[in-house]
C-alpha positions as semicolon CSV with decimal commas, in nm:
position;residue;x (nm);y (nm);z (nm)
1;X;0,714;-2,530;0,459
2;X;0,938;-2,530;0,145
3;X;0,685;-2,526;-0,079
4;X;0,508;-2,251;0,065
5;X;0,809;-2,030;0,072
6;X;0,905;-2,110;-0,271
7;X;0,576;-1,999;-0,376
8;X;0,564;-1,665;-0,185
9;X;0,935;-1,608;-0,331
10;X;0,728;-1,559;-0,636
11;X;0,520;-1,320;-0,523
12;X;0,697;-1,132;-0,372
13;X;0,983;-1,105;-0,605
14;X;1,289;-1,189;-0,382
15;X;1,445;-1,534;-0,345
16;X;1,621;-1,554;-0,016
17;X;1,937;-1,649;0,050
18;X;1,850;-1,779;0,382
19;X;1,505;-1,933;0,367
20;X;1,466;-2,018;0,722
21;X;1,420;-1,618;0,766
22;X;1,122;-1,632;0,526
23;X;0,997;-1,911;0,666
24;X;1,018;-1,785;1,016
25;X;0,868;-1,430;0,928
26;X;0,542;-1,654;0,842
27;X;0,546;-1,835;1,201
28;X;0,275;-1,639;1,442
29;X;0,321;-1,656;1,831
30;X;0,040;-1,882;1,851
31;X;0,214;-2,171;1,605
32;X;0,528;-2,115;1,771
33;X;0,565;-1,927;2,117
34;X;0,931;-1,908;2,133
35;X;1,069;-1,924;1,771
36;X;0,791;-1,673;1,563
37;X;0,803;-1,352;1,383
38;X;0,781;-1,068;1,663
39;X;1,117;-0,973;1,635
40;X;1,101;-0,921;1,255
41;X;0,791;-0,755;1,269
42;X;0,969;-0,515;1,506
43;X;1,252;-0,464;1,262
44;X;1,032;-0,473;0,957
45;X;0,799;-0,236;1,117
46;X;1,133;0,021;1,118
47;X;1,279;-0,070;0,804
48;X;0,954;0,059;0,677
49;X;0,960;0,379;0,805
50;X;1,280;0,478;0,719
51;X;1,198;0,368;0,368
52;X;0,865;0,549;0,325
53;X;0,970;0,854;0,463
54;X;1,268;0,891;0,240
55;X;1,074;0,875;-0,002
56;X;0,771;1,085;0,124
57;X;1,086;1,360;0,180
58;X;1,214;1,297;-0,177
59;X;0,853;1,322;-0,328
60;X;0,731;1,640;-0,128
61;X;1,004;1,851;-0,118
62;X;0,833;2,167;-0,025
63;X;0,545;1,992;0,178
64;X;0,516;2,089;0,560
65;X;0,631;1,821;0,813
66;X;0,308;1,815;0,971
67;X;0,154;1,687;0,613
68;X;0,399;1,498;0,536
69;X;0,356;1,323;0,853
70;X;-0,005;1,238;0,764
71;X;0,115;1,110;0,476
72;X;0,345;0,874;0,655
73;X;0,039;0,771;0,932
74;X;-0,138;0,648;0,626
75;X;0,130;0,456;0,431
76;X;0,255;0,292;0,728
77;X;-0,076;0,196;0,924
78;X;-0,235;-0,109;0,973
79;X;-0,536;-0,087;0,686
80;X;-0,274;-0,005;0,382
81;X;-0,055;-0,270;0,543
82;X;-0,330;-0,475;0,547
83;X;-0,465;-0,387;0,260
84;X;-0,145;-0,524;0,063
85;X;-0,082;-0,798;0,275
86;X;-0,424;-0,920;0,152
87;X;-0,325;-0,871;-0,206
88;X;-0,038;-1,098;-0,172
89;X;-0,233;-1,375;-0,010
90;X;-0,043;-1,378;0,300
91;X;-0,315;-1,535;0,505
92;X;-0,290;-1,792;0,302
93;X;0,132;-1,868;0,382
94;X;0,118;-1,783;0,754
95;X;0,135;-2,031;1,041
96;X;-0,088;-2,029;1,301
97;X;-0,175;-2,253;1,623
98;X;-0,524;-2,408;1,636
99;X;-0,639;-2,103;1,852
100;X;-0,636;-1,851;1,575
101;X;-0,702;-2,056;1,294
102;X;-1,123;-1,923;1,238
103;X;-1,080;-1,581;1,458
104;X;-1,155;-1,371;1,165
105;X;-1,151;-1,055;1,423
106;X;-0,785;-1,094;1,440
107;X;-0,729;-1,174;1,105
108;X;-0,585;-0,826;0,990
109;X;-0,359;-0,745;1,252
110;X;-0,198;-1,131;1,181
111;X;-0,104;-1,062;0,812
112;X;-0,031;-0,689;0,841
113;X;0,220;-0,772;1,134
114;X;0,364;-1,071;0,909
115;X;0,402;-0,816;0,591
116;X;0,599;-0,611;0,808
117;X;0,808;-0,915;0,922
118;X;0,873;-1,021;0,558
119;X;1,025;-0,658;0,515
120;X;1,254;-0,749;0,794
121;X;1,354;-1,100;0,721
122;X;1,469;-0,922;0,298
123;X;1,643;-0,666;0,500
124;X;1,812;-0,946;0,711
125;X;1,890;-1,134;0,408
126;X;1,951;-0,889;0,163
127;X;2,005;-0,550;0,335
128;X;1,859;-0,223;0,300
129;X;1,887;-0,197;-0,105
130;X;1,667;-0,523;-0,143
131;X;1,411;-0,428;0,124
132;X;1,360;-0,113;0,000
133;X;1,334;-0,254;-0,379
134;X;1,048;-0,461;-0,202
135;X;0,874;-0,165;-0,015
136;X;0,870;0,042;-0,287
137;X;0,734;-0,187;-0,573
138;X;0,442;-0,260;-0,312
139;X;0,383;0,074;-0,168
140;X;0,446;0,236;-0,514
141;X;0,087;0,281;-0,602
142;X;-0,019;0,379;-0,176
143;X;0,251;0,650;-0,272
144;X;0,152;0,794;-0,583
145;X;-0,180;0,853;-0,473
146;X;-0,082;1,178;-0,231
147;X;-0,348;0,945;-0,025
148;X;-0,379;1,309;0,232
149;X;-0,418;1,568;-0,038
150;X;-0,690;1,372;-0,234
151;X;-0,930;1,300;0,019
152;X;-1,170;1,589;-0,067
153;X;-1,063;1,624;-0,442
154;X;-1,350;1,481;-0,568
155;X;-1,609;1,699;-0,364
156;X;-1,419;2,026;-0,424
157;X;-1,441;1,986;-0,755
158;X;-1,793;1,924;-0,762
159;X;-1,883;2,197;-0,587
160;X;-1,641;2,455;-0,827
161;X;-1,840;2,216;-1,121
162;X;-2,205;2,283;-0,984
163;X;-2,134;2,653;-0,865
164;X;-1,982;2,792;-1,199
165;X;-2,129;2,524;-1,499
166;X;-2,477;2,403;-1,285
167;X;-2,322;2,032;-1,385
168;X;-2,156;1,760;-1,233
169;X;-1,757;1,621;-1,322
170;X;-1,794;1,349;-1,524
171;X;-1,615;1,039;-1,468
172;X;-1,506;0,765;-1,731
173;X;-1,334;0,442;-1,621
174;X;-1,100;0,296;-1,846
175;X;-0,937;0,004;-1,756
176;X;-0,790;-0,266;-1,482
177;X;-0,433;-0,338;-1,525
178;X;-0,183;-0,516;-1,284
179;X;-0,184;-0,812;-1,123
180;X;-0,485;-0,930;-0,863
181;X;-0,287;-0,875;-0,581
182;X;-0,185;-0,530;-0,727
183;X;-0,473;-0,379;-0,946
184;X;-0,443;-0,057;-1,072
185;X;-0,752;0,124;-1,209
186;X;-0,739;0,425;-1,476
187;X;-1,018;0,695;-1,455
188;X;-1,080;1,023;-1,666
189;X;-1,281;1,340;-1,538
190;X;-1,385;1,657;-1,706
191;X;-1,625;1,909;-1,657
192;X;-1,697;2,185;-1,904
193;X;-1,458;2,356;-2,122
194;X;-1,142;2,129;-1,948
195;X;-1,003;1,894;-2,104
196;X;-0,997;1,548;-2,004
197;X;-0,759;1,441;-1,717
198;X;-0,672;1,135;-1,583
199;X;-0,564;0,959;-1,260
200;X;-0,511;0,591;-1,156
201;X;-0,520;0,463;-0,815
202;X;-0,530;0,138;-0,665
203;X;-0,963;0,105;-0,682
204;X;-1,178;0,257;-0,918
205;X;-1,265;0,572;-0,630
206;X;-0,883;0,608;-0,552
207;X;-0,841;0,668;-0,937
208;X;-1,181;0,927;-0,922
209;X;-0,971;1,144;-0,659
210;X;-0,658;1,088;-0,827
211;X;-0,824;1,277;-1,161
212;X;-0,979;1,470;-0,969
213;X;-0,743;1,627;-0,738
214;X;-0,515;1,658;-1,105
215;X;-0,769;1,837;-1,259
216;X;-0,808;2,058;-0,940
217;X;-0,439;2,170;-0,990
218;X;-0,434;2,220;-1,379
219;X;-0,750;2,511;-1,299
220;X;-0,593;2,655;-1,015
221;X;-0,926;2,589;-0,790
């Protein structure tokens, strides 16, 4: 169990001061019925919220609550949890009881639950300042990409595109950089007589909408 917290330490970028809280946020209720990580999923799960929505408030300050609460849903569900609890190769730390072990069904609610239970075993070791150092370096990229105002960048500005030019945006990809378990992917667009914008996102169509929904601002569509 050392081992495998010392490596996750590394990932994660915090070194506890208590291990046995790591160590116990990567214990699921079948391993362990009594002593798992429930309780700091519970915690995490809060910890998170307040964080993101701090931020969401500090980011949008003249956005609507209602978007900004759509905002929130998708930052805090289970797929982006999931999606960067898969990045850090969480399935790979957890503990689980012979029961769970090839139930590939239940596989994402497992490590999204025990990312949110890391988030409350930092705050319980470090407090607030250290949990939200953590949240933010691997939510920063979830954030930047304004996930509910993008979603139909790319086809508004195809139809503006085809209505006024009779052409399609054109899209460039640039480059990977980042880590595997935190990619991020940088993507030009322009259409004719704009000038060539670019986004980044955290896969090649997240960077598309980024660009375009950039774009989409700079001409006022």
């Amino acid at each position: 169990m050392l081992n495998k917290t010392k490596d996750l330490e590394k990932i994660i970028k915090y070194t506890f001061k208590d291990r046995a809280k790591l160590s116990q946020a990567l214990i699921h209720k079948s391993f362990n019925n009594k002593n798992n990580n429930e309780k700091l999923e519970f915690l995490g799960d809060r910890v998170l919220g307040l964080v993101i929505s701090q931020k969401l408030l500090e980011k949008y300050p003249s956005e609507k609550e209602g978007a900004i609460d759509k905002k929130f849903a998708n930052l805090v569900n289970k797929k982006t949890c999931c999606f960067i609890a898969r990045k850090l190769n969480l399935k790979k730390f957890i503990f689980l009881g012979s029961s769970h072990r090839n139930l590939e069904r239940s596989t994402d609610k497992i490590i999204s639950d025990c990312l949110e239970a890391i988030v409350g075993a930092i705050y319980l070791d470090g407090g607030l300042k250290f949990a939200e150092k953590f949240i933010l370096n691997f939510w920063k990229s979830h954030l930047e990409q304004s996930i509910i105002t993008l979603v139909d960048s790319k086809t508004q500005l195809q139809e503006f595109s085809l209505k006024k030019f009779k052409e399609l945006p054109k899209y460039i990809f640039h480059k990977k950089t980042g880590p595997e378990h935190q990619p991020l992917f940088k993507t030009e667009v322009q259409i004719p007589n704009s000038k060539k914008i670019f986004g980044t996102g955290t896969s090649k169509k997240n960077a598309q909408q980024s660009a375009a929904a950039k774009l989409i601002k700079i001409l006022k569509i």
